[in-house]
C-alpha positions in Angstrom: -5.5 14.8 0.5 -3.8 11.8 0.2 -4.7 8.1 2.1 -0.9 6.8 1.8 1.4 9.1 4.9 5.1 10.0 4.4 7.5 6.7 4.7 9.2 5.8 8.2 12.2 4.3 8.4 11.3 0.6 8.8 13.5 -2.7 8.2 12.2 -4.1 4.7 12.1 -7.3 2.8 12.0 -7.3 -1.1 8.7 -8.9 -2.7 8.2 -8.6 -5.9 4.7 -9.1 -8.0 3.4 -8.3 -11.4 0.6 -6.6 -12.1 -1.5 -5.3 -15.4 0.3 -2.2 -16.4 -3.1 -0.2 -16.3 -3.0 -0.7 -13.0 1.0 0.5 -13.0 0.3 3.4 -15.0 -2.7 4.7 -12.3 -0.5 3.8 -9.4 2.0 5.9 -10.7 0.1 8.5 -11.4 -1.3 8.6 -7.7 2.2 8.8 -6.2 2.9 12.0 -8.1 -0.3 13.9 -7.6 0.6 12.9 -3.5 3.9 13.2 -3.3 5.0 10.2 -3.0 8.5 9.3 -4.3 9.0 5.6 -3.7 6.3 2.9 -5.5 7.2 0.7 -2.7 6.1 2.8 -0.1 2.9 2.9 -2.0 2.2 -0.9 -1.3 3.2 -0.9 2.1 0.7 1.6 3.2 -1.9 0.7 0.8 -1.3 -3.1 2.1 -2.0 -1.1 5.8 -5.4 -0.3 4.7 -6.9 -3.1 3.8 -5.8 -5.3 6.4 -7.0 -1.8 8.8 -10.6 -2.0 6.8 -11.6 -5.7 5.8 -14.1 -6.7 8.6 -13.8 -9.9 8.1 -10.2 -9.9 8.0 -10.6 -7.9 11.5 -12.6 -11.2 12.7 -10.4 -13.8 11.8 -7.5 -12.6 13.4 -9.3 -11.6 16.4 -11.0 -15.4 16.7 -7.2 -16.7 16.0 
């Protein structure tokens, strides 16, 4: 089972970044095996994770 959940419908801002293509190629792969049909949506809700996860993150924000 998948981490990343289906896409909502969501205003969006373009961002680009470059990245190894290593990385591309797994990242790819990932969105096939789940389903997943858009690499942006990938980012978005991989973005979602670690800003849910990072403790320390978590701490900052909640001392700020």
């Amino acid at each position: 089972m998948s981490l990343i959940t289906k896409e909502q419908k969501v205003e969006k801002t373009d961002f680009k970044i470059r990245m190894s293509q290593n990385v591309i190629t797994e990242i790819d792969a990932y969105c096939n095996w789940a389903g997943i049909e858009d690499r942006n949506h990938f980012f978005s809700e991989a973005a979602k994770i670690v800003l849910a996860k990072d403790k320390e993150w978590r701490n900052y924000k909640a001392e700020t």
